[in-house]
N, CA, C and O atoms as CSV, one atom per row, in Angstrom:
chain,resi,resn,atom,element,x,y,z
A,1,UNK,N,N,0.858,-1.180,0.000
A,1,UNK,CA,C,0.000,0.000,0.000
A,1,UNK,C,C,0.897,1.233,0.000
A,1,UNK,O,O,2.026,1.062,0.459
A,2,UNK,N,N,0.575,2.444,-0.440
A,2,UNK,CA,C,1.228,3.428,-0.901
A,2,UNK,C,C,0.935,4.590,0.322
A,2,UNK,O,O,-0.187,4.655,0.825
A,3,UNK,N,N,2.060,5.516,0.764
A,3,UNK,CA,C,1.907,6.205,1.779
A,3,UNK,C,C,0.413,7.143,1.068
A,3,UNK,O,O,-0.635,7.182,1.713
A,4,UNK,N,N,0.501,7.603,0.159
A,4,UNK,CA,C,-0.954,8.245,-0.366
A,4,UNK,C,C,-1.825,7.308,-0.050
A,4,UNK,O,O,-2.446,7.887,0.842
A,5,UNK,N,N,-2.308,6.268,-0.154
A,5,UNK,CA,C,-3.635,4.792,0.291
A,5,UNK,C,C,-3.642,5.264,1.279
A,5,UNK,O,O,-4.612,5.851,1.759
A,6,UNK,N,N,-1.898,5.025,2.129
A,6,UNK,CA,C,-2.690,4.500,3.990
A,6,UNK,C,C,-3.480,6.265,4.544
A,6,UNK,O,O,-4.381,6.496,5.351
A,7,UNK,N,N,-2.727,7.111,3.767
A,7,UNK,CA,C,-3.431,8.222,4.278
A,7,UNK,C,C,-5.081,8.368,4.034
A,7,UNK,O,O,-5.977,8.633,4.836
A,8,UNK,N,N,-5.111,8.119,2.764
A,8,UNK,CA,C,-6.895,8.245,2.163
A,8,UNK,C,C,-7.613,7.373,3.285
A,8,UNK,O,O,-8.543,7.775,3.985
A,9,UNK,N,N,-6.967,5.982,3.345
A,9,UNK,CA,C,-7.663,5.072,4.527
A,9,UNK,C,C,-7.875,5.261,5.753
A,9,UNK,O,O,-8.717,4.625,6.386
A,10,UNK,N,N,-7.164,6.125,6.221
A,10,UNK,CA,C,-7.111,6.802,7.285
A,10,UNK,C,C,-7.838,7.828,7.809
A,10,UNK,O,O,-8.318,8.002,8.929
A,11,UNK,N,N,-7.836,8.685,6.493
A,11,UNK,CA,C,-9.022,9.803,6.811
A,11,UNK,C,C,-10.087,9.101,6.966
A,11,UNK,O,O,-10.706,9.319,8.007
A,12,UNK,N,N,-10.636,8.067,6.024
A,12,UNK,CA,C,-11.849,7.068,6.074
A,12,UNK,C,C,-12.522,7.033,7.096
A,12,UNK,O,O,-13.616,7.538,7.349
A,13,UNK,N,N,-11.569,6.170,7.937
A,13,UNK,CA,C,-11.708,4.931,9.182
A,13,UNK,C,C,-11.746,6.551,9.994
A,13,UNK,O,O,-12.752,6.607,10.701
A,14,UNK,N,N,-11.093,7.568,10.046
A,14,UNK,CA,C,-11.354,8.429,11.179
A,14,UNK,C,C,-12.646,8.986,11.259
A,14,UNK,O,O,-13.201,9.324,12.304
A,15,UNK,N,N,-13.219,9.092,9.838
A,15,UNK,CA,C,-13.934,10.155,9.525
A,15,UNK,C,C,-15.787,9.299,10.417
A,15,UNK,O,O,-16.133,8.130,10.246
A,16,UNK,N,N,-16.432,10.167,11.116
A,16,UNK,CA,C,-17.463,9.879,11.500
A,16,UNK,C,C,-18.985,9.510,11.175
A,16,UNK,O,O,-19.859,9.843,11.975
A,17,UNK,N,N,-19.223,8.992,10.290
A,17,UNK,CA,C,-20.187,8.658,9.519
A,17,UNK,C,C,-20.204,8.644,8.334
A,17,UNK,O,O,-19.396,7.854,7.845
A,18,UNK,N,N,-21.050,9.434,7.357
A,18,UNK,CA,C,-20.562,10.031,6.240
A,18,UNK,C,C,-19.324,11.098,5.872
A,18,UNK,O,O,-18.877,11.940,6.651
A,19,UNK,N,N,-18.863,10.855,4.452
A,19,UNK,CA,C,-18.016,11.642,4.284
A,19,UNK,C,C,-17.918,11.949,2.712
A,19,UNK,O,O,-18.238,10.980,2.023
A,20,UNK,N,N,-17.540,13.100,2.005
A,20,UNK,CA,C,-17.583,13.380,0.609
A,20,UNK,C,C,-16.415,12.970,0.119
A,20,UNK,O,O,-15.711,12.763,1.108
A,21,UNK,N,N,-15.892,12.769,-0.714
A,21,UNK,CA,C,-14.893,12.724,-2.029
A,21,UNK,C,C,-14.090,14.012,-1.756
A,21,UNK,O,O,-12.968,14.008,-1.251
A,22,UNK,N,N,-14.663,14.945,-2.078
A,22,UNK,CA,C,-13.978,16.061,-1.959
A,22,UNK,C,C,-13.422,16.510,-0.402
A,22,UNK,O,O,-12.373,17.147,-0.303
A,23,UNK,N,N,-14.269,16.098,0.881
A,23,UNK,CA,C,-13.626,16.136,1.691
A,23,UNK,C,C,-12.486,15.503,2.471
A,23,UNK,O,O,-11.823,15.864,3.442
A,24,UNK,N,N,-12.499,14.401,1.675
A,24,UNK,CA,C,-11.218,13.043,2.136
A,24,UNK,C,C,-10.090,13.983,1.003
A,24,UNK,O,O,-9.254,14.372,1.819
A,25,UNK,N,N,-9.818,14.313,0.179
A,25,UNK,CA,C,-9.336,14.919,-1.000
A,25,UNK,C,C,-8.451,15.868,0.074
A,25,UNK,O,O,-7.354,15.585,0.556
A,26,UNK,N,N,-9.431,17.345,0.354
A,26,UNK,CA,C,-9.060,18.222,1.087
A,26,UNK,C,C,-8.235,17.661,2.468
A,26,UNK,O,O,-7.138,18.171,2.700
A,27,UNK,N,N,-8.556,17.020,3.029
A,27,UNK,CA,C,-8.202,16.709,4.051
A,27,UNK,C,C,-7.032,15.911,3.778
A,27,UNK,O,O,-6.168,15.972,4.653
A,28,UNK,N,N,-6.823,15.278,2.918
A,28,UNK,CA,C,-5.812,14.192,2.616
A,28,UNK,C,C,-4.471,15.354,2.231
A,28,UNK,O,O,-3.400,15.199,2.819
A,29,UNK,N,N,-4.590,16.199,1.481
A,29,UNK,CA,C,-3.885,17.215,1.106
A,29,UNK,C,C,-3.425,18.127,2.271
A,29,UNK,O,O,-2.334,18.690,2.179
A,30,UNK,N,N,-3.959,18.244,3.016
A,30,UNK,CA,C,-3.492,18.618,4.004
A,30,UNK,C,C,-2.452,17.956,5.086
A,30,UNK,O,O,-1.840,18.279,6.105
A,31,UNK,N,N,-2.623,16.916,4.291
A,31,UNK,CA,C,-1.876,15.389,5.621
A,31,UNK,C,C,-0.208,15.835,4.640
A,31,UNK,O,O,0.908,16.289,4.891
A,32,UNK,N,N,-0.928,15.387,3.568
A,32,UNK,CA,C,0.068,15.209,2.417
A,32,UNK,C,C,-0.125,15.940,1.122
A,32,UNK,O,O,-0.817,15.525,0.192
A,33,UNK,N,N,0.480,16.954,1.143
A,33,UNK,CA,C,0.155,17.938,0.072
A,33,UNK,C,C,0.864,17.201,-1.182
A,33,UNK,O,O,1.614,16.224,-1.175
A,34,UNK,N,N,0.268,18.173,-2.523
A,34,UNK,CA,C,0.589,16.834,-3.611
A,34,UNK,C,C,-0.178,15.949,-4.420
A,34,UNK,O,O,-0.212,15.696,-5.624
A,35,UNK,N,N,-1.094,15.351,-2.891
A,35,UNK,CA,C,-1.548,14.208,-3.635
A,35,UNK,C,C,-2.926,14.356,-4.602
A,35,UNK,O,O,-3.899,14.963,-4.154
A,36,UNK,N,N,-2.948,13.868,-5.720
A,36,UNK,CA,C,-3.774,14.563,-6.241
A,36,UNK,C,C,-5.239,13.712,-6.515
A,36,UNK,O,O,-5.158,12.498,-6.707
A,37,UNK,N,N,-6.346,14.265,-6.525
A,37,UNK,CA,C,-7.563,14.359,-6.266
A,37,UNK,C,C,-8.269,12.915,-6.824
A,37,UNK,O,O,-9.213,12.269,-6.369
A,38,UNK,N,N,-7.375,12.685,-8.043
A,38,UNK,CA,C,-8.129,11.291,-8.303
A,38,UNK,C,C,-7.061,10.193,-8.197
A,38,UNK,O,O,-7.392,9.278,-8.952
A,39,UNK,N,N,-5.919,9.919,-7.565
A,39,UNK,CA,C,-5.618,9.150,-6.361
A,39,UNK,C,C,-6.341,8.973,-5.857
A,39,UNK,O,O,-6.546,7.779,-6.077
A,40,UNK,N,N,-7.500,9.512,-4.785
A,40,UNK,CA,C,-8.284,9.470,-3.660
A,40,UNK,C,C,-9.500,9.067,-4.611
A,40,UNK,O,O,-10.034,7.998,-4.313
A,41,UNK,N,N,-9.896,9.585,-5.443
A,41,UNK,CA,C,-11.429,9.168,-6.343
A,41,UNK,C,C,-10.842,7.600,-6.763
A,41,UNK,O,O,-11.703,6.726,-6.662
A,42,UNK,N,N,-9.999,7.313,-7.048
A,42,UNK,CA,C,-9.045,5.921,-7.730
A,42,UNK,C,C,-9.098,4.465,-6.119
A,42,UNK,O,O,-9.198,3.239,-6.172
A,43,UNK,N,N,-9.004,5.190,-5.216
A,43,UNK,CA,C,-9.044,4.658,-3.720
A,43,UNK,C,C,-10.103,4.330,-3.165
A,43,UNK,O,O,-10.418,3.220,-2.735
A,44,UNK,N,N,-10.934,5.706,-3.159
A,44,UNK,CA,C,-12.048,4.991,-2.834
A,44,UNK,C,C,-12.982,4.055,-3.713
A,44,UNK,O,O,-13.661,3.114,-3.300
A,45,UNK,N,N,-12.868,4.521,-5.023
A,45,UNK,CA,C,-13.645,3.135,-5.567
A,45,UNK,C,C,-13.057,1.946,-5.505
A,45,UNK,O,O,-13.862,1.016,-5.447
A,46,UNK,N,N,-11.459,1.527,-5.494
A,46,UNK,CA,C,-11.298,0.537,-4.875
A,46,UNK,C,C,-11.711,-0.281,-3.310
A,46,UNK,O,O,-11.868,-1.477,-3.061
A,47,UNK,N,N,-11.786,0.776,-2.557
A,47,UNK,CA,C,-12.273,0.201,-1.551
A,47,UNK,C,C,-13.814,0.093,-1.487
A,47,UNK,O,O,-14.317,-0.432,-0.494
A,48,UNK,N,N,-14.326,0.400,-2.144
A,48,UNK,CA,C,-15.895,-0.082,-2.107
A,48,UNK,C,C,-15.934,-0.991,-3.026
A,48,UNK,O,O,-16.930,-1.705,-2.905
A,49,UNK,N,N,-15.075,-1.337,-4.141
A,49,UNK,CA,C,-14.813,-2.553,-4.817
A,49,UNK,C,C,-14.537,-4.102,-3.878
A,49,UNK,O,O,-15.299,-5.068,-3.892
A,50,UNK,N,N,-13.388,-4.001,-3.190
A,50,UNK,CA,C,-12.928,-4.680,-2.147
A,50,UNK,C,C,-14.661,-5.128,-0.987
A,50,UNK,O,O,-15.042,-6.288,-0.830
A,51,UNK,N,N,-15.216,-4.183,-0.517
A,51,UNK,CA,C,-16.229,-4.183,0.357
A,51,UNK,C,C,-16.033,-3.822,1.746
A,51,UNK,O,O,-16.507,-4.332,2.760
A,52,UNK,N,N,-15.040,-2.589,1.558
A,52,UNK,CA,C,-14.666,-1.662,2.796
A,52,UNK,C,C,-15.726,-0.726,3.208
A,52,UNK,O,O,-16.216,-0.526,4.319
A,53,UNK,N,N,-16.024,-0.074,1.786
A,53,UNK,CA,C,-16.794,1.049,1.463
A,53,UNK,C,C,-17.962,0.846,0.840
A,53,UNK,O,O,-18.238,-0.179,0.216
A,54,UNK,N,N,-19.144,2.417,1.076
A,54,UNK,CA,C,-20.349,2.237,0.076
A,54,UNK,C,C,-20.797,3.025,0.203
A,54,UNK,O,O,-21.145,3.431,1.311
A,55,UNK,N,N,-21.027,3.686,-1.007
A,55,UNK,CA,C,-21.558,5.338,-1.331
A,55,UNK,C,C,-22.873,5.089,-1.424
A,55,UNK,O,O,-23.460,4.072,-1.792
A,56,UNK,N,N,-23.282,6.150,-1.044
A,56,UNK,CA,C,-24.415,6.677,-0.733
A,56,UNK,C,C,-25.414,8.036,-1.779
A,56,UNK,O,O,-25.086,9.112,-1.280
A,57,UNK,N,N,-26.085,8.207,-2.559
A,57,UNK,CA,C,-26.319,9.156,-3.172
A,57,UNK,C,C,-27.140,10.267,-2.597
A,57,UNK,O,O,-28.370,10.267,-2.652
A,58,UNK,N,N,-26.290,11.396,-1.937
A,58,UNK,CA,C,-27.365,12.277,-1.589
A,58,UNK,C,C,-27.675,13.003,-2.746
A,58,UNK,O,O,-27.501,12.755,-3.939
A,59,UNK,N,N,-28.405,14.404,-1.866
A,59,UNK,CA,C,-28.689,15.387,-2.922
A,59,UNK,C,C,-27.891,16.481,-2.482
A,59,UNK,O,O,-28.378,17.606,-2.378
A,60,UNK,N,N,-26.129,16.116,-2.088
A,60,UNK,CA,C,-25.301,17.388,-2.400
A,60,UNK,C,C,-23.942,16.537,-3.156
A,60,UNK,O,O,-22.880,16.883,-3.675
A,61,UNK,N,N,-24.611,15.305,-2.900
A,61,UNK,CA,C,-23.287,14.467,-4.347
A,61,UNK,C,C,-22.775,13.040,-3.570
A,61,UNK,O,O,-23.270,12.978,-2.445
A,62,UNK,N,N,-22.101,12.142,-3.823
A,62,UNK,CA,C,-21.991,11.106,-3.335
A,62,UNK,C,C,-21.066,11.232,-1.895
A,62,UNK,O,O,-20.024,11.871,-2.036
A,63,UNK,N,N,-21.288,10.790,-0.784
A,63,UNK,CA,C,-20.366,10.579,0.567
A,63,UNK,C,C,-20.109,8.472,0.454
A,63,UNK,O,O,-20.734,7.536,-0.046
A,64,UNK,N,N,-19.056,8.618,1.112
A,64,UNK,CA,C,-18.926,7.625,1.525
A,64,UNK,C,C,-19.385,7.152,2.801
A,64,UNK,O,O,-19.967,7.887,3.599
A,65,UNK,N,N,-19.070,5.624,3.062
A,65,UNK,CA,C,-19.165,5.216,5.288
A,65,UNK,C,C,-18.624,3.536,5.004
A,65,UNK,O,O,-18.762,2.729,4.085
A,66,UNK,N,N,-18.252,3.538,5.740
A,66,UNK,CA,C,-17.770,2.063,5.989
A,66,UNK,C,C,-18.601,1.051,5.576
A,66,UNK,O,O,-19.611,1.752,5.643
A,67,UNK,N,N,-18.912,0.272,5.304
A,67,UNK,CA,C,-20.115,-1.248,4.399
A,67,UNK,C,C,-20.519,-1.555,5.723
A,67,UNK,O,O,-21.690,-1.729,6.061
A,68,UNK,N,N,-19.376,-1.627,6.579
A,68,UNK,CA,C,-20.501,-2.154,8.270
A,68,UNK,C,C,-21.605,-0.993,8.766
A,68,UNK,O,O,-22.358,-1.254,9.704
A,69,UNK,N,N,-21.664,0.447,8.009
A,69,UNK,CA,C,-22.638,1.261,8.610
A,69,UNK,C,C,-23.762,1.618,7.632
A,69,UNK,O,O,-24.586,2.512,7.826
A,70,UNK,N,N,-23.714,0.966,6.758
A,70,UNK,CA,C,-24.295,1.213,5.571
A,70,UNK,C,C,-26.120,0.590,5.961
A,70,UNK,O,O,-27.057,0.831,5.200
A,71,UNK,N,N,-26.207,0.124,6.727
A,71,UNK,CA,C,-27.752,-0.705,7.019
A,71,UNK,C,C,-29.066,0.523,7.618
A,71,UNK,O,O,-29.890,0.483,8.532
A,72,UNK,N,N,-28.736,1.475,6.632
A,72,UNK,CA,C,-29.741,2.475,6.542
A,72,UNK,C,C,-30.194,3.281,5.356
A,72,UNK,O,O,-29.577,3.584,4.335
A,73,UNK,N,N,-31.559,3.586,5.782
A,73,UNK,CA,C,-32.157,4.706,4.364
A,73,UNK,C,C,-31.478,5.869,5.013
A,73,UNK,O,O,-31.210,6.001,6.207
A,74,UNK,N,N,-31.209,6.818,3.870
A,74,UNK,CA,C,-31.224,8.389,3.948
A,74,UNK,C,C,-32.147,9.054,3.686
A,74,UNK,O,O,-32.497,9.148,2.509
A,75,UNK,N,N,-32.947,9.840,4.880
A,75,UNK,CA,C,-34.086,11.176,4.623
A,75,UNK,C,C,-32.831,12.508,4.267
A,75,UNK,O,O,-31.705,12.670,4.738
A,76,UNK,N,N,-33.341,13.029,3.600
A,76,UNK,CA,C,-32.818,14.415,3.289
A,76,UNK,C,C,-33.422,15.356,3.102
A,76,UNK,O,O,-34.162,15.177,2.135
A,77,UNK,N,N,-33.543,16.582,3.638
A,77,UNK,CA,C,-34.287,17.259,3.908
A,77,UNK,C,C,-33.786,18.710,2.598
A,77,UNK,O,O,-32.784,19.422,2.647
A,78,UNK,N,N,-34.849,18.723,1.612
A,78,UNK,CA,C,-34.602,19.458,0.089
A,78,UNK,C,C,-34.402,20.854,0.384
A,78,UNK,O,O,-33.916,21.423,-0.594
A,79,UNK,N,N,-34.635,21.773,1.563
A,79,UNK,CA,C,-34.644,22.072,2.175
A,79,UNK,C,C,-33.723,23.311,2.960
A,79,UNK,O,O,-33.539,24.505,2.725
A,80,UNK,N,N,-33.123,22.089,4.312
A,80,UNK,CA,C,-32.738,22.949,5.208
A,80,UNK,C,C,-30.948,21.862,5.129
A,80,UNK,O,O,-29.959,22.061,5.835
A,81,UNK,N,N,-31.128,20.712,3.957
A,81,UNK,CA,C,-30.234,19.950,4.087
A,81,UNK,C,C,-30.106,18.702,5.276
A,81,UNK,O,O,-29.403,17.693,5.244
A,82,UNK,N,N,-31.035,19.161,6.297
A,82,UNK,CA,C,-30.695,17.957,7.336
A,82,UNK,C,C,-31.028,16.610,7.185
A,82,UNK,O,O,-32.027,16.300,6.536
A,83,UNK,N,N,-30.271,15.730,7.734
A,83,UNK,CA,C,-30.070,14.132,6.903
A,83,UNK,C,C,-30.681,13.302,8.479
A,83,UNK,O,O,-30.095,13.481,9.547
A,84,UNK,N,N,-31.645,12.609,8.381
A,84,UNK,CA,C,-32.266,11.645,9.418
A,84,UNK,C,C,-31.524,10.086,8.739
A,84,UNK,O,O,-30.849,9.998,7.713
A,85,UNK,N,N,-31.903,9.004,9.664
A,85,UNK,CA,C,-31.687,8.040,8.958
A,85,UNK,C,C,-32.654,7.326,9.553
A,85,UNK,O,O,-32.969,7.617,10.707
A,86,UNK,N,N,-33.413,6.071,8.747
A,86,UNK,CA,C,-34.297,5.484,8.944
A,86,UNK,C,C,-33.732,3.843,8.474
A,86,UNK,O,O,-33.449,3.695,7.285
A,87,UNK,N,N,-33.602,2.823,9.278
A,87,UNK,CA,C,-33.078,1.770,9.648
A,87,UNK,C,C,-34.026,0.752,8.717
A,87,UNK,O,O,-35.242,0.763,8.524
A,88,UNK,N,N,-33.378,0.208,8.411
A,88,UNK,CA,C,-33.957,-0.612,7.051
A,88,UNK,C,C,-35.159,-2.017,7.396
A,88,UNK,O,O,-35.799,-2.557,6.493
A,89,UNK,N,N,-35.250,-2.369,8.709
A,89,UNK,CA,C,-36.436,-2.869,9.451
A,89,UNK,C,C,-37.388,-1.637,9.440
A,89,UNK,O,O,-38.471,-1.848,8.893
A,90,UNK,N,N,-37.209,-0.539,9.884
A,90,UNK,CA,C,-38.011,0.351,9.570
A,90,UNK,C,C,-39.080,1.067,7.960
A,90,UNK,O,O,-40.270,1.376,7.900
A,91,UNK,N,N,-37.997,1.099,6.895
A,91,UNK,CA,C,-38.251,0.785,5.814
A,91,UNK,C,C,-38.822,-0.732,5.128
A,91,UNK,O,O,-39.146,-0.994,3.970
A,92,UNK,N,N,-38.795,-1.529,6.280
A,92,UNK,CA,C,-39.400,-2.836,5.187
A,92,UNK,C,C,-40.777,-2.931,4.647
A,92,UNK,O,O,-40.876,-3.948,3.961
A,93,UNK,N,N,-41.751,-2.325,4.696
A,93,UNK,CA,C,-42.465,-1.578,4.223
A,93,UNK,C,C,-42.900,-1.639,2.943
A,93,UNK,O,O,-43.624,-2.412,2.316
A,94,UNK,N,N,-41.874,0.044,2.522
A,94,UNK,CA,C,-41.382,0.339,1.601
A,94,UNK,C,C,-40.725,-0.861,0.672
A,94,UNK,O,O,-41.166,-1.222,-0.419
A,95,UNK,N,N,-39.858,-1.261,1.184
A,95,UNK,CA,C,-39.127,-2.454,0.442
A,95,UNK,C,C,-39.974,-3.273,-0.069
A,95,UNK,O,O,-39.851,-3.612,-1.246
A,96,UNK,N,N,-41.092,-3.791,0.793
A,96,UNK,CA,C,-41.944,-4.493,0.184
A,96,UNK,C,C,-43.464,-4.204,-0.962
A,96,UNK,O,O,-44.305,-4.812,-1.623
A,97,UNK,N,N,-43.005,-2.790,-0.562
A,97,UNK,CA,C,-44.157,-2.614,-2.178
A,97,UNK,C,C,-43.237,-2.282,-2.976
A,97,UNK,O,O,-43.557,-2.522,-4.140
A,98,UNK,N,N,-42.196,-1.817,-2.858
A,98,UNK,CA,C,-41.369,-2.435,-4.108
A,98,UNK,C,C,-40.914,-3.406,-4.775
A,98,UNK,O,O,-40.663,-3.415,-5.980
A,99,UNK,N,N,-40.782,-4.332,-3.945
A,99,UNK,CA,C,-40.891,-5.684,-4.494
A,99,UNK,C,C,-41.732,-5.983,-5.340
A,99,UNK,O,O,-41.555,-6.301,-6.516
A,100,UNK,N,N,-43.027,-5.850,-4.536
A,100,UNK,CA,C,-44.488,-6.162,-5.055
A,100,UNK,C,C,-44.695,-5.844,-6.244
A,100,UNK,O,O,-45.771,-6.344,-6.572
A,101,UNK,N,N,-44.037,-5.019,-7.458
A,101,UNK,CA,C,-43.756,-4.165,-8.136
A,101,UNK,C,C,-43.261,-4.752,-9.495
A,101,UNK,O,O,-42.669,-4.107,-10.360
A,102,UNK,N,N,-43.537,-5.849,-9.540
A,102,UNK,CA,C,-42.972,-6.676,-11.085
A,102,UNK,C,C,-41.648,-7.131,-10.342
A,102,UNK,O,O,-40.532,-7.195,-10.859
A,103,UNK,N,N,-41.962,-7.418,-9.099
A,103,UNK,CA,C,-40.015,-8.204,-8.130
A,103,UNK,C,C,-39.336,-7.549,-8.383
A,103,UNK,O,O,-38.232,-8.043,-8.607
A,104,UNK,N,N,-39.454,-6.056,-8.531
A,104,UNK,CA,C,-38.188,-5.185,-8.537
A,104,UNK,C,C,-37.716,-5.344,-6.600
A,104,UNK,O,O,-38.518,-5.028,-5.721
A,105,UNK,N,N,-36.649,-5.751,-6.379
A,105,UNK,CA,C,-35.695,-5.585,-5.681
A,105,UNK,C,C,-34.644,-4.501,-5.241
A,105,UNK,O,O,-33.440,-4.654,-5.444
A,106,UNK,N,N,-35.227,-3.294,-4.571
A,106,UNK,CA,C,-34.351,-2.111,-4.198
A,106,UNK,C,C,-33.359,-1.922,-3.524
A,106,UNK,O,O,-33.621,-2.317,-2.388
A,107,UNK,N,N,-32.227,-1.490,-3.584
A,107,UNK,CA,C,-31.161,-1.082,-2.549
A,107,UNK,C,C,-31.313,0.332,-2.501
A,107,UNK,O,O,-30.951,1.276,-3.203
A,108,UNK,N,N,-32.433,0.073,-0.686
A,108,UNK,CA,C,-32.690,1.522,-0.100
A,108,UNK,C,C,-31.358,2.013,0.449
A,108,UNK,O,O,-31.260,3.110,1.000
A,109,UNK,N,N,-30.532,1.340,0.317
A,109,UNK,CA,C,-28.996,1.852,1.085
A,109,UNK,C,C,-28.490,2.677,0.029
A,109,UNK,O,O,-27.751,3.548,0.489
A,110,UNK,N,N,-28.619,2.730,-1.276
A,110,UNK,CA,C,-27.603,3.836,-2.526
A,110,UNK,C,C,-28.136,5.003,-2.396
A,110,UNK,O,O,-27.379,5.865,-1.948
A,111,UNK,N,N,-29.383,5.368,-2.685
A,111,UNK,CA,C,-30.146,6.790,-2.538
A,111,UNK,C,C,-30.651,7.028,-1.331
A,111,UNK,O,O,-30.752,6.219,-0.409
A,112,UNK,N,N,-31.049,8.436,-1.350
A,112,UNK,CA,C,-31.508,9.199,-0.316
A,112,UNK,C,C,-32.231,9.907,-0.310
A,112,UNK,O,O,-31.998,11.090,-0.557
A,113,UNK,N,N,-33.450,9.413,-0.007
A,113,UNK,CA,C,-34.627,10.056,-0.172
A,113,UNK,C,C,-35.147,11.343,0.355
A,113,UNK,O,O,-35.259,11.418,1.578
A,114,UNK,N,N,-35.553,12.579,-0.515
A,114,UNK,CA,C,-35.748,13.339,-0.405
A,114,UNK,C,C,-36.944,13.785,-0.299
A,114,UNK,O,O,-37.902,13.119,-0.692
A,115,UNK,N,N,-37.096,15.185,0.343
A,115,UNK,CA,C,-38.424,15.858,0.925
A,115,UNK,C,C,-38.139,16.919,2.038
A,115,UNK,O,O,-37.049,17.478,2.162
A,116,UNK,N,N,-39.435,17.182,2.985
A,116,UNK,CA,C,-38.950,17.918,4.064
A,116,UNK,C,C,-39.042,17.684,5.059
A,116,UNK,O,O,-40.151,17.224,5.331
A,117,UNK,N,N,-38.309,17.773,5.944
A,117,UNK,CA,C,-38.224,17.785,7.311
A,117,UNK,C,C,-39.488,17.910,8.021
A,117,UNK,O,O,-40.521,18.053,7.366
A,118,UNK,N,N,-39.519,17.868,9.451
A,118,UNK,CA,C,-41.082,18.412,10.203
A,118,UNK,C,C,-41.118,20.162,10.539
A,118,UNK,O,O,-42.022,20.993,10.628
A,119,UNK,N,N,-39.078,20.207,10.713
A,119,UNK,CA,C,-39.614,21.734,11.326
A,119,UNK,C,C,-39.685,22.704,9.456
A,119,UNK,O,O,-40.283,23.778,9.398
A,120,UNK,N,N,-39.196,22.269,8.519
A,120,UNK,CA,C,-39.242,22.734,7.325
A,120,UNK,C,C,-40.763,23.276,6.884
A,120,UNK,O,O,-41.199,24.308,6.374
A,121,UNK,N,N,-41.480,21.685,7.484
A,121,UNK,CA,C,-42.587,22.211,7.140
A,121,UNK,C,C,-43.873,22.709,7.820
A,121,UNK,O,O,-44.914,23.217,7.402
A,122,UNK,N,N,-43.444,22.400,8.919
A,122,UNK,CA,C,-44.166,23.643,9.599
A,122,UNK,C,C,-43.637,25.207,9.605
A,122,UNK,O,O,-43.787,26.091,10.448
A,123,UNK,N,N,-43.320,25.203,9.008
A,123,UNK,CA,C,-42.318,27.058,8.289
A,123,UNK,C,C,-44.118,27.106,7.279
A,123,UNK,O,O,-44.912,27.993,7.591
A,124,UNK,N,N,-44.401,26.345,6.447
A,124,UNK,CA,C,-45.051,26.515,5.370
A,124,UNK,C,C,-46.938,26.212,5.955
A,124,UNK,O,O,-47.833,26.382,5.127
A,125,UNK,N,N,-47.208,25.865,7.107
A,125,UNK,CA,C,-48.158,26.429,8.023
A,125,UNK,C,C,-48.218,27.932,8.427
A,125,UNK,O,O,-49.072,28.323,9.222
């Protein structure tokens, strides 16, 4: 592994939940100036290749989180930006009228479902 990897991996494993591309980037550059931007875009898709990693699609661009934290939906709030998460027993539900659906089979874990919040929308009361 390359002193540029163990650093990208590092920011990873430090980083607290989600995290952007561009912020492992920034931050990595700061560890180790230099390194350049798709090194780290080149890294992390390897490691979500491997099954370290697994992006997530919000609506301000893809973050990463570890594959062991990945066992949730994303609410996103269109909004005010704030991100809830709703636990995929919670969503089974959902999952299941999608199924129901010609057996389409969803992975509520890639996207992130959007809308508004409660205090968003009580603004619009």
């Amino acid at each position: 592994m390359t002193p540029q990897r163990r650093v990208i991996v590092s920011e990873i494993m430090a980083a607290d939940g989600h995290i952007s591309p561009t912020t492992v980037a920034r931050r990595v550059q700061e560890r180790m100036p230099g390194v350049n931007p798709s090194t780290v875009y080149r890294t992390l898709d390897l490691l979500e290749e491997i099954g370290v990693l697994s992006h997530t699609h919000l609506e301000s661009g893809p973050e990463y989180h570890r594959r062991a934290e990945s066992r949730h939906v994303h609410l996103a709030c269109s909004r005010c930006g704030s991100q809830e998460s709703l636990s995929l027993a919670e969503a089974e539900r959902l999952r299941e009228l999608l199924a129901g659906h010609h057996g389409f089979q969803p992975d509520l874990t890639h996207f992130a479902i959007s809308g508004l919040c409660a205090p968003c929308q009580a603004l619009d009361r």
